[in-house]
N, C-alpha and C positions, 0 to 999 in steps of 0.2 A: 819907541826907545825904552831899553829898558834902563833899573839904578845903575848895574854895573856901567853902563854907556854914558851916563855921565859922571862917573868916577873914573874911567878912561880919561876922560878931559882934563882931569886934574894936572896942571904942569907940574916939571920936574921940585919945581922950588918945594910945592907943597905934598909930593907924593908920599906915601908913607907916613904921614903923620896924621895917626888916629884919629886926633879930636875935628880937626878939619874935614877928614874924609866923614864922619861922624854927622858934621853939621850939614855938610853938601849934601850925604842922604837924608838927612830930617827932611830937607826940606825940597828934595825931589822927589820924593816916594808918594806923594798926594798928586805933582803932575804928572806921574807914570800914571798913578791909577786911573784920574781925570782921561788920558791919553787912551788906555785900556777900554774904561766906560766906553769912548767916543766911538771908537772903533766898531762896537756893535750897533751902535744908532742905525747904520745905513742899511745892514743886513737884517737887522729887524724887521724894519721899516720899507723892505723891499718886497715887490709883488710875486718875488717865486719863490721868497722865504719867509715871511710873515707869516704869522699864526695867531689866532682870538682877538684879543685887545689890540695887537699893532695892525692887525688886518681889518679890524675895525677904521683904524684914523685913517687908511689908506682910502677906505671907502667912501670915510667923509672928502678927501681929497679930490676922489672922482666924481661922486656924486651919487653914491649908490647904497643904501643900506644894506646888511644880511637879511634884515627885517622885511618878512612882504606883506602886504596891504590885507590880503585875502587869504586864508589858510588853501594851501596846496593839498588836495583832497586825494586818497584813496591810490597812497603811492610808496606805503608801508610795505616792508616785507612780508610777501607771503608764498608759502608752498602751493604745491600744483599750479602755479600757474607761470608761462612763461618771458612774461611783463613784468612780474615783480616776484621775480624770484633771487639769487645771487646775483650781484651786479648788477641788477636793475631794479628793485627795491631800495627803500631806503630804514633802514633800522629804526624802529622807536624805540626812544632811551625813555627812562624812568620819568625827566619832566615835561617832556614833548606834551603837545597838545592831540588830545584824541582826535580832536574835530581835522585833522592834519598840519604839515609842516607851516611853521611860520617863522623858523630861526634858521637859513642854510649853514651848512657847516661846513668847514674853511676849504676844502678842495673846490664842492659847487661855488662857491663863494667867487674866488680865486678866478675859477674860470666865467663867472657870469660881471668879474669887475673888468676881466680885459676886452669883452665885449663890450661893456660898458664904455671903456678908453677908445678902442675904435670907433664906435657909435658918435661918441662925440667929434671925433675927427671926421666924421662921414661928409661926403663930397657930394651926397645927392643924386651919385651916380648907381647902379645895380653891380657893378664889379666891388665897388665901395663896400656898398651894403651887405653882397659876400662876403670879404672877408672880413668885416664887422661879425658877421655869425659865425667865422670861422675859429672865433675868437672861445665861443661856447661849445662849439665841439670841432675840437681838433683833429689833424689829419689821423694819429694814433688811435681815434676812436672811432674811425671805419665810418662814421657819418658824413654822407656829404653832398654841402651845401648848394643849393640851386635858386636863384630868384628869376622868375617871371614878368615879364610887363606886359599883362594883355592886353593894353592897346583900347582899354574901355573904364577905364579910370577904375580898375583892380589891379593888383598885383598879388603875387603867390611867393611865398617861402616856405621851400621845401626841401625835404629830407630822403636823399636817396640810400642803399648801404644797410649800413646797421641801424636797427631803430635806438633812439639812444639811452639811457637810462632816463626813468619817468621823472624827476625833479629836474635835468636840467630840458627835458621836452615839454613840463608842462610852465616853465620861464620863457619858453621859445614862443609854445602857443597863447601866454595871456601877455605878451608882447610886451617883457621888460626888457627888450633892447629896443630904444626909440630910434624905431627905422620907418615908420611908417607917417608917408608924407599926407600932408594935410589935404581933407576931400576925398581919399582913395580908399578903396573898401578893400582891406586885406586878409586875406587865407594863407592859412600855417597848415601843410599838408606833411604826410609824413609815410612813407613804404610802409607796407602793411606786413610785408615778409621781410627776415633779416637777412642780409648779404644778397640783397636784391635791390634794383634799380626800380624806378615807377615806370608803372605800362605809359605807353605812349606810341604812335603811329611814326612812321617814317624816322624813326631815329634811333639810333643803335650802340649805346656809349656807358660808362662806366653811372650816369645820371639817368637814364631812359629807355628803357628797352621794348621790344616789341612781344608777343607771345611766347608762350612758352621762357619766357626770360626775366620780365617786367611783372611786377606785383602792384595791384591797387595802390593809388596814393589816393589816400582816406584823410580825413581831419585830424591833427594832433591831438585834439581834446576828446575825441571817440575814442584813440587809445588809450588813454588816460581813465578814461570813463569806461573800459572794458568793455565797451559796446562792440568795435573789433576782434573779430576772430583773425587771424593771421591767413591767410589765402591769395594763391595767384588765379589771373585769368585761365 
């Protein structure tokens, strides 16, 4: 509400006389404001519009820092190459740390808390655990998500599509969504070609394809590590 709205309220006895209307706004103009403030609380403090410090307590709320443990290596922007080039590099600003990233910035951020939020809800199940990863790269970003259960106490999470950009592939591959059940040895694989599915036999789908179609699925951390050259079978 605004002042005028509780000077509407004013009855007929007391309408029109200045000093009355005078003192009803003294002393409603501090709960508009109050009213005003509040208002932004929730917007702030919400996960598609937060930004720095609000997206920070957000984090603390899930359980996730922007902060990571280990500097994200060798994922700066750079020319000629087409892993960390526009859109797939990530810019060093003036305080960044040479050694690599260790502060994500609020979009990576963003998309690796609602990962986090599904993660937490995870059922234990491999549909779960998709769309727990789908969380970090979404439909609009051509990546997409596949998990494995090979049946020998491994499991495989992998990246068909578009390779994704290297900061949130290399949070995928040093496994900061806790999806990984305890005892099981797991691999983060990732298409080695972009707008390509992983080679695979007997299967022919927007996830797997066969020759001529399917592109190596290689270790995430090799393409991070440039040790991949981009190549199909």
């Amino acid at each position: 509400m605004t002042t005028d709205d509780y000077l509407d309220l004013i009855t007929s006895w007391h309408r029109g006389k200045p000093k009355f209307s005078g003192t009803v706004q003294a002393l409603v103009s501090p709960i508009v404001g109050a009213q005003s403030v509040l208002a932004t609380v929730s917007p702030a403090f919400d996960l598609d519009t937060a930004v720095g410090a609000q997206l920070d307590i957000v984090g603390q709320w899930v359980g996730r820092t922007r902060f990571v443990s280990t500097p994200l290596v060798n994922l700066y922007f750079s020319f000629d190459d087409p892993l960390r080039g526009f859109d797939r590099g990530s810019w060093k600003g003036p305080y960044d740390d040479a050694s690599g990233i260790t502060r994500l910035d609020d979009e990576t951020y963003r998309l690796l808390l609602r990962a986090k939020i599904a993660a937490n809800h995870w059922d234990g199940t491999i549909p779960g655990a998709q769309a727990a990863l789908s969380g970090l790269f979404p439909a609009s970003s051509g990546s997409l998500i596949y998990v494995e259960d090979r049946q020998d106490m491994s499991i495989v999470f992998g990246i068909s599509g578009m390779i994704p950009p290297l900061v949130t592939l290399a949070l995928f591959a040093n496994g900061y969504i806790p999806l990984k059940p305890e005892g099981v040895r797991t691999y983060y694989l990732v298409t080695s070609l972009d707008e390509a599915p992983a080679f695979g036999f007997d299967v022919n789908n927007s996830y797997i394809g066969g020759f001529d179609v399917g592109a190596w699925a290689v270790a995430a951390s090799d393409v991070i590590s440039g040790i991949v050259v981009p190549a199909s079978p």
